[in-house]
N, C-alpha and C positions, 0 to 999 in steps of 0.2 A: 723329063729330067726330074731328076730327087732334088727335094728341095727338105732343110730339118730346121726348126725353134728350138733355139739352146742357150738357156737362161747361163750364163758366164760370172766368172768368179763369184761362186756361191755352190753349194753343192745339195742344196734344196730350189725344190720348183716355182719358179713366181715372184725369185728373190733374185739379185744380180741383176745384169743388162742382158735383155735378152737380143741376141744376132740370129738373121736368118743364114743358113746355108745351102748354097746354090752349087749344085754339081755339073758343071758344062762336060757338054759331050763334044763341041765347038766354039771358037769364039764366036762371040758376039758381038753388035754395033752397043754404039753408047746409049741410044735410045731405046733399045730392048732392055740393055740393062738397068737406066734410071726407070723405066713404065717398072720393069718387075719389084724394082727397093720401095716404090711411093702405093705400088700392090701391097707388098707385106706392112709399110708403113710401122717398122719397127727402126731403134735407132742405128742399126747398122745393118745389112745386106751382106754378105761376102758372094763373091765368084769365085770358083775353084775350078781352073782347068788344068790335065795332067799336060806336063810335060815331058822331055825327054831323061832331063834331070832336075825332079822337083816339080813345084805348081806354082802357075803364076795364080797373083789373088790379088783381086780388087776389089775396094772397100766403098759401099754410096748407101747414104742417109738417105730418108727421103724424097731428097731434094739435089742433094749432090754429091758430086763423087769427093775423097778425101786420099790425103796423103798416107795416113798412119792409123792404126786403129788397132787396141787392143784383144779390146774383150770379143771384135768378130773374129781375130785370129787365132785368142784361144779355143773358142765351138767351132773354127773349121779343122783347126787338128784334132779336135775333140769328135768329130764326126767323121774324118779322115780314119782314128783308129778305130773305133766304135764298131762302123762300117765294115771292115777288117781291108780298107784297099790298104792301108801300111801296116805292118807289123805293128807292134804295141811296143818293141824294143828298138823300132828304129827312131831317127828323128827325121822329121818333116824341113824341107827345105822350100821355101815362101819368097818369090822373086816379086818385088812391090815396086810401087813407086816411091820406097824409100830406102830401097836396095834387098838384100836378099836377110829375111829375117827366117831364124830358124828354133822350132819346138821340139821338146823331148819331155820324155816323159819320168815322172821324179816319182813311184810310186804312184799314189791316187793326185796328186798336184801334177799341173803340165807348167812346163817351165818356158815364156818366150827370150829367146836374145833381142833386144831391141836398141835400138841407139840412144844415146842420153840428147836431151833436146834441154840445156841447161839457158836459165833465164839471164838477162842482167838486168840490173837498177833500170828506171824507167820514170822518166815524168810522170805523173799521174794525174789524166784526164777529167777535171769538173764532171763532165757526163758519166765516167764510171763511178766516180764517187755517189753521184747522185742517183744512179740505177740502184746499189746496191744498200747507201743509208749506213754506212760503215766508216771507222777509224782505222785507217790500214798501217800495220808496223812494216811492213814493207811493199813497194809494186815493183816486179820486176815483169819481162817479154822474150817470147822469143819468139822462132817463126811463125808459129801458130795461135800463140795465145797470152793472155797477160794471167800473171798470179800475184794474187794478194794474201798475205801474212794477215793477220788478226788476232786479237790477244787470248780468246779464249773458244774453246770449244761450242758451249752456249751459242757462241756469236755466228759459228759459221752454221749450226743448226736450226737459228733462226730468221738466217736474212730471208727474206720476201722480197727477189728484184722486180726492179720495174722492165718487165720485158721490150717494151718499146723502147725504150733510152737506151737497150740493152743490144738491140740490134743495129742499133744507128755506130757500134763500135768498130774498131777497123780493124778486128781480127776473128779467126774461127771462133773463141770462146774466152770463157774466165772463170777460172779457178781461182776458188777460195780455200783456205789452207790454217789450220793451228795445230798448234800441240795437243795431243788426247789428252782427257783427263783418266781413262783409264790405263792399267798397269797394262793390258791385253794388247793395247796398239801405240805405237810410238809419236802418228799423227794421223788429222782425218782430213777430207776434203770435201767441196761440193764441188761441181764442172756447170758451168752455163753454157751452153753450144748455139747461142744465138744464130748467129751466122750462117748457120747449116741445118737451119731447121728444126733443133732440140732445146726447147727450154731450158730443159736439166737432163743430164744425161746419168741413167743410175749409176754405173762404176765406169769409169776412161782410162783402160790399161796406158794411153797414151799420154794421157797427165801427170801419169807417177815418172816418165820419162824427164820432167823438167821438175816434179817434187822432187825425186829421190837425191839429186845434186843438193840441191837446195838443204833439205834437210839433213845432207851431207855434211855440210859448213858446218848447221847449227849444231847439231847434236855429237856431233864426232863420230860418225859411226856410218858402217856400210852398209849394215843389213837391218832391215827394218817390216816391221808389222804394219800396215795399213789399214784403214777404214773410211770407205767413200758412203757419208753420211745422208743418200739420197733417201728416199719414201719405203725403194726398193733395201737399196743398203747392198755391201758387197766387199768382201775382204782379201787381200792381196798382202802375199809375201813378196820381198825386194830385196836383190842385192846388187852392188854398183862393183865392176870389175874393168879397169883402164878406163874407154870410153864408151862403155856399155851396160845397158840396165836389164837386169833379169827379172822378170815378172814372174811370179805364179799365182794359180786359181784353181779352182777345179770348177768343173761343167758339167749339166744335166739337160741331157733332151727332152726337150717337152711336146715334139709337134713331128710328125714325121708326113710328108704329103708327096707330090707330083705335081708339076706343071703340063697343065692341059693345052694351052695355047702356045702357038709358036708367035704369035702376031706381035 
């Protein structure tokens, strides 16, 4: 089986979140596939197997499996047209565990449809506070994860959480969030993925899903420039359409292999 490392939203090598991509010629059990994601030990895995209409894909860390995930399903349509199994003018249809998302391609940016996962107001936990050493101008939650507002850019570039307090939270992760200071992006973020095994995860097509509402409200506006402020760093366009968030990125391959073992 072809297996590809595809560095995501970024369109230089070694920057972006890199996803593996898995090309099933069969399905497989859940333990061939968590051994194969904690193998590549990057922060997403995808599995792509053809269907009759479209590919089912499942997304596991190296540790577990996940509901939603961006930046692995931008490098699996990125590898999908690359490859040439779809045309380059078709769009890819993606049957998930978070219903059926689907990619097309927008010139050199791939474009996903994805669901909006919009936060509400939220108590805020002594222990988050204290993992992350932060003044938060707002906490909100949703299924997945908590975000936190902070007054400045600065702020959200230098937290240094405490990863043990951090895992003891009761959700996938936490996003930190402020307005850019620069003209080039409208806001930035960092993602904490305790819970699933990532420190810090470099860009989460999946968090802009509960941003892009969010900074929906503040700023007045649908469409928006991103910048997920990780080590890597990684840029993303957004726009918000009824209840749906369109993401884009672009993607570069960096690894192209074979799986040798069936076991």
């Amino acid at each position: 089986m072809e297996i590809y490392q595809v560095d995501a939203f970024t369109d230089k090598p070694y920057q972006g979140n890199p996803a593996a991509v898995c090309l099933l010629e069969e399905p497989k059990d859940v333990d061939w596939l968590k051994n194969v994601a904690s193998e590549m030990s990057l922060p997403e895995t995808a599995f792509i197997l053809k269907e009759e209409e479209g590919y089912n894909l499942r997304w596991f860390t190296p540790t577990s499996e996940v509901e939603l995930c961006g930046h692995a399903t931008l490098a699996s349509a990125h590898v999908l047209w690359e490859t040439g199994q779809v045309d380059k003018s078709e769009d890819i249809y993606f049957k998930t565990k978070s219903g059926v998302l689907t990619a097309r391609r927008n010139e050199e940016w791939i474009e996903l449809d994805f669901p909006i996962e919009a936060v509400q107001e939220e108590f805020t936990p002594q222990l988050l506070l204290n993992a992350l050493e932060v003044e938060p101008l707002f906490v909100g939650k949703n299924r997945f994860d908590y975000l936190i507002e902070v007054a400045s850019e600065d702020i959200v570039k230098n937290i240094d959480p405490d990863f043990k307090l951090l895992k003891e939270i009761d959700t996938r992760g936490v996003i930190v969030t402020s307005k850019s200071n620069s003209k080039k992006y409208d806001f930035i973020s960092r993602f904490f993925a305790q819970a699933i095994g990532i420190d810090e995860d470099p860009v989460t097509g999946s968090a802009h899903c509960a941003l892009a509402p969010y900074w929906q409200e503040k700023l007045d506006k649908k469409e928006f420039t991103a910048y997920q402020a990780s080590s890597r760093g990684g840029s993303l366009k957004i726009r918000l359409a009824d209840d749906r968030v369109f993401l884009s990125g672009k993607a570069i391959t960096v690894l192209k292999g074979e799986l040798t073992q069936e076991i």
